[in-house]
N, C-alpha and C positions, 0 to 999 in steps of 0.2 A: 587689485583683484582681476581688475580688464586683461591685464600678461597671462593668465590660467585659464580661461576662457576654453583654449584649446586643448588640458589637459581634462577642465570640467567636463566637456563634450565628450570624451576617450573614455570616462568613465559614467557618463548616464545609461543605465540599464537598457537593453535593447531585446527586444526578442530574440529569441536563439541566439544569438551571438554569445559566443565560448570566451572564458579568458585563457585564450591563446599563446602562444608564446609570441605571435607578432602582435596581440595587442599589448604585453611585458615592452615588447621593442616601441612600440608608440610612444607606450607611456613612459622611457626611457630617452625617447628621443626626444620627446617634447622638453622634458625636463631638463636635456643637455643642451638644447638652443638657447634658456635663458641665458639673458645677461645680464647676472646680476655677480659679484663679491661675494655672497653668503656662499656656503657649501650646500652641496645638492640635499640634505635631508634638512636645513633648514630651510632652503626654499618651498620644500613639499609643505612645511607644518607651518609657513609663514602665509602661503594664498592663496589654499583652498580651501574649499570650505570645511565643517565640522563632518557631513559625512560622508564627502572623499576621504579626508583623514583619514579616517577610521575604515574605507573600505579599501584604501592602502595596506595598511597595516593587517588587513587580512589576505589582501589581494597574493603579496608576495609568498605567504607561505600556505597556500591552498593548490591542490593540484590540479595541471587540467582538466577541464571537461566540465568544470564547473558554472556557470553560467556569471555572465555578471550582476546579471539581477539578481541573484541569491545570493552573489558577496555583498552586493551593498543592502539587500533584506537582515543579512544577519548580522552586517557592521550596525544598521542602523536596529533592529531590537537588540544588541548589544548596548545602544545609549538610552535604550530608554528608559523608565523608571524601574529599580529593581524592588520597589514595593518595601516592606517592613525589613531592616536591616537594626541588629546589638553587633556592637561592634567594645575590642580593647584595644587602646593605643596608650603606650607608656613614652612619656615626654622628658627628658632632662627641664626641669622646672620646681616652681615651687607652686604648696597647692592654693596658696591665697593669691597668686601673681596673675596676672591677666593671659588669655589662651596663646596670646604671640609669644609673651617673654620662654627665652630657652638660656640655659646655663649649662657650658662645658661641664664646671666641679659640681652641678647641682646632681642628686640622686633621679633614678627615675619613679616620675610620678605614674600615676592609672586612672587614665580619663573612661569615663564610662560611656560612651555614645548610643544613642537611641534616635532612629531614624526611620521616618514614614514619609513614602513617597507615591502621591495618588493626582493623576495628572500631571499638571503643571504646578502641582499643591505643595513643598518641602518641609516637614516640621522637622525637627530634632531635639536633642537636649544635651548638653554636655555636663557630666558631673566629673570634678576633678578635686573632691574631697572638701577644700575651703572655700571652692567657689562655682556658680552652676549658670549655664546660658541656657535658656531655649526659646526656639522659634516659633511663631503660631503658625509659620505660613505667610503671615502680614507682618506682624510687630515681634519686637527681642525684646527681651528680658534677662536681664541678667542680675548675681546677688550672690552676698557674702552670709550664708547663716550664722556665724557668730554674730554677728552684728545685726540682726534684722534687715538691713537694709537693700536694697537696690536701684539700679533705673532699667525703666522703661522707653525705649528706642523704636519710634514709628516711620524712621526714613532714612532708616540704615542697612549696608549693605553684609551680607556674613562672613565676609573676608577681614570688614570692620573693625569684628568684635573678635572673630576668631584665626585672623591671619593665614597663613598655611592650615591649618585644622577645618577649612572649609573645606578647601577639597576632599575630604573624607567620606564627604556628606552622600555623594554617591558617586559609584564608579564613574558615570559619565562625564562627573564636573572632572577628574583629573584629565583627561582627554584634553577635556574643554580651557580649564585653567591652563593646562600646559601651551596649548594653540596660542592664547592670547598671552602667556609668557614671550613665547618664541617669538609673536610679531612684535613686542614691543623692547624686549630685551635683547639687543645684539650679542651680548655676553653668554649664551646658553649654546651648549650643545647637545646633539641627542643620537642615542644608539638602541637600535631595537634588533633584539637575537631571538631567536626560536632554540628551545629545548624538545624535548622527547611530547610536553602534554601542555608546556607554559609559554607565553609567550612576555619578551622581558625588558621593559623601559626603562631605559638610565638616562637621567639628565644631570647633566657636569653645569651648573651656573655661577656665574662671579657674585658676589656680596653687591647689593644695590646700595644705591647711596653714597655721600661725600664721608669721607675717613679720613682729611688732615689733620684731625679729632678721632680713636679712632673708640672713643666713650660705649658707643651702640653695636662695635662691629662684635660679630657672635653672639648679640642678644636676643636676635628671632632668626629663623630658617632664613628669610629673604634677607635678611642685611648680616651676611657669613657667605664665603663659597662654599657651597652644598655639592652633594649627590644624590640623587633620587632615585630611589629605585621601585619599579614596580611590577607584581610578579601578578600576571592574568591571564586565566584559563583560555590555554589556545580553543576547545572546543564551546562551553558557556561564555566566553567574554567575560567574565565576573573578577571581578577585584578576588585575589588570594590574597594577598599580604604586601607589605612596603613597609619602605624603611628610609631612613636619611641622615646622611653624615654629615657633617662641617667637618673641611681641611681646616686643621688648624697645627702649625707647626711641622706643615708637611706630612702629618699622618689624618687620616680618618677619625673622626670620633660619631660615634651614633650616639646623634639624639633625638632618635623617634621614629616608634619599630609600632606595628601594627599587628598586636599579639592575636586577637582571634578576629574573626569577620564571621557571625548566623545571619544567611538568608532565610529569612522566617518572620513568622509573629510573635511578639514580646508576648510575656505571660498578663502584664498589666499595662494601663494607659499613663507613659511618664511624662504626658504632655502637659501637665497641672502646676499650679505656680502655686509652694508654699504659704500658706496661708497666713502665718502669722508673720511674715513681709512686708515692711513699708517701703513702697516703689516710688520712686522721685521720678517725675513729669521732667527728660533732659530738656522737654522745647522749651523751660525756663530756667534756663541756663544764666548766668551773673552777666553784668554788661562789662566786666574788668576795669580795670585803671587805663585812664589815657595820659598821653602829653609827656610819658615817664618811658625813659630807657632800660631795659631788662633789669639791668643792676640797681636801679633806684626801685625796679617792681618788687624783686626778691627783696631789698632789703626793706620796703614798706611794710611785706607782707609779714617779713619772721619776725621784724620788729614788734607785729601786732597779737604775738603771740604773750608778749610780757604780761598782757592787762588783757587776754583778748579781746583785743578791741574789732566788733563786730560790723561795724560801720567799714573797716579795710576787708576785712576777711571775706563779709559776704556779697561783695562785690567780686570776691575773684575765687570761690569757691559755694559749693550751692550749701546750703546752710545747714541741709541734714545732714550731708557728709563728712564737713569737717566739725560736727558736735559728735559723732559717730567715731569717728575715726582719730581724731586727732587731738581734741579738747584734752581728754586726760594725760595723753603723752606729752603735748608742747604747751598748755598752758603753762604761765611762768617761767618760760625759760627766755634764755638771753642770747641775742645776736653778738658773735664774737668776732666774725667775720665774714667779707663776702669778696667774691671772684671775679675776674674776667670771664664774662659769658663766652659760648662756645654754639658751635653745632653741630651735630653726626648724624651720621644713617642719613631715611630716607625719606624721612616724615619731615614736619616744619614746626618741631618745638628748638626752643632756644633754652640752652643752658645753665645755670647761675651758680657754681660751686659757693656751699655755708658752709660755716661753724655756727653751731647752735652750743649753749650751755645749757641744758636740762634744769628742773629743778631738784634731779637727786645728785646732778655736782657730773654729769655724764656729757662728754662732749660726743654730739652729733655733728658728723661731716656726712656733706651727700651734697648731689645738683638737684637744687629746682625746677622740674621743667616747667617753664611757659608757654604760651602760644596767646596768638592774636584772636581775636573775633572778628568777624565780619564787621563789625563796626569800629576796630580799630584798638578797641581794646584789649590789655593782657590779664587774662587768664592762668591760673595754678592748674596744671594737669598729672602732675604726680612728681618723683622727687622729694616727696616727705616719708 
């Protein structure tokens, strides 16, 4: 951040001082003595701050005579809260799958977003038909209505739970998300064009994560090479619309377009959590199996599906969830075989391809995913 120092200064608001075309040349010249490997627009979005960025990105397509104090006045109420936002976004997914997973062949879903932004206060709510998140501001919630059930999340972050689908939450955070993509992913790059009234962010990023495996690649935005696009009003700053493709095969696929955006107030408050929900406490989470290698956890666990035997299970699974979810599907059924564990993408679950034998005579194949605890133990985290 110490290297920008000299571009930070070029652009702190000053009294009368014009944006110029010799102050274009500073802020030009400044940026061509770096030395650093990145290209010139990732250095700009890698180490300055959030609102140079952003008085950048106005800076270049405003005419002279403007002042710099009122480019960065209007970059920065640009990021600030834009208050009650409904929002449609259709995702390639499914609608009981959690808000990260995306599927090329899957149809698109319609996620309902409802979003109040007061200070530094964020609520929202996601509805995507079999499954709903929302935020208090402090604590997430999230839950499946058929099922009754849910858990409640007191120190988690919205990216967590909702992957790419945070950034939505308000225009500022894609700025913001994109900033802290760009410093930490070398693989991104970024183009910004001016139209007649829009102004138009494309980000080209590589799929994150390890693929010698390549089980996870195309299953969320971040772990697929993407395109990002995003369309904001040259004069309001306000989010228009976006959209985002995964390369796959060499051509573009959209999956995930942002069908309408109201700056407004909701008719009603959707900030309520279903009442007849029963919410699982995650801080009491199972201590899982120790002393045991993946392949000996997966096959402890499906094996304990024969008799469910509760003593394995809820050790590695929280106890409402798999009486909720899984009791009437895998009781009785039988381990037929199990895999060489693997890993993919970008996360730190560990793999376990089964054959399960049903008890209606149905063979289940699928990976178990695992993961560790902090204390060492494995954990069942989906894969059923």
């Amino acid at each position: 951040m110490d290297d920008y120092k000299e571009i930070q200064e070029l652009l702190k608001p000053r009294r009368d001082i014009k944006a110029s075309d010799a102050l274009r040349r500073k802020v030009r010249i400044a940026l061509h003595n770096e030395r650093r490997k990145r290209s010139v627009r990732n250095r700009i979005f890698s180490g300055i701050s959030l609102g140079a960025v952003a008085a950048i990105l106005v800076l270049v397509f405003i005419p002279s005579g403007i002042s710099a104090k009122e480019i960065l006045a209007q970059a920065m109420d640009a990021l600030a809260g834009a208050g009650n936002i409904e929002m449609l976004v259709d995702v390639r997914t499914r609608p009981i799958e959690n808000f990260r997973y995306i599927n090329l062949n899957d149809e698109f879903v319609t996620h309902h977003i409802d979003i109040a932004e007061n200070d530094s206060l964020l609520k929202w709510r996601i509805d995507k038909g079999e499954r709903i998140a929302l935020s208090t501001g402090k604590d997430i919630y999230t839950w499946i209505p058929s099922v009754k059930l849910g858990f409640h999340l007191s120190d988690t972050q919205n990216k967590d739970i909702l992957g790419y689908m945070a950034n939505l939450l308000s225009p500022r955070k894609i700025i913001e998300a994109e900033l802290q993509n760009c410093i930490n992913n070398k693989n991104t790059d970024y183009k910004i064009n001016k139209s007649d009234s829009d102004i138009i962010l494309t980000v080209h990023a590589a799929a994150q994560g390890n693929f010698d495996n390549p089980y996870l690649l195309n299953s969320s935005i971040t772990e697929s090479d993407n395109v990002r696009r995003y369309i904001i009003d040259a004069v309001s700053k306000k989010l228009k619309s976006a959209t985002v493709s995964v390369i796959s095969g060499g051509k573009e696929i959209e999956v995930l377009k942002v069908v309408s955006i109201n700056y407004g107030s909701y008719n009603d408050n959707p900030f309520t959590l279903d009442k007849d929900i029963k919410f699982v406490e995650t801080e009491n989470s199972p201590a899982g199996l120790k002393g045991l290698t993946a392949e000996e956890t997966a096959s402890a666990v499906l094996n304990a599906f024969a008799d469910w035997d509760e003593t394995i299970l809820d050790s590695v699974m929280i106890p409402e969830i798999s009486e909720a979810v899984y009791r009437e599907q895998y009781s009785g059924s039988k381990l037929i075989s199990i895999g060489q564990s693997f890993t993919s993408g970008s996360g730190n679950s560990v793999f376990v391809p089964y054959t399960l034998r049903l008890r209606s005579g149905t063979l289940r194949r699928h990976n178990v995913a695992l993961q560790k605890t902090d204390m060492g133990g494995w954990i069942v985290v989906g894969g059923l």
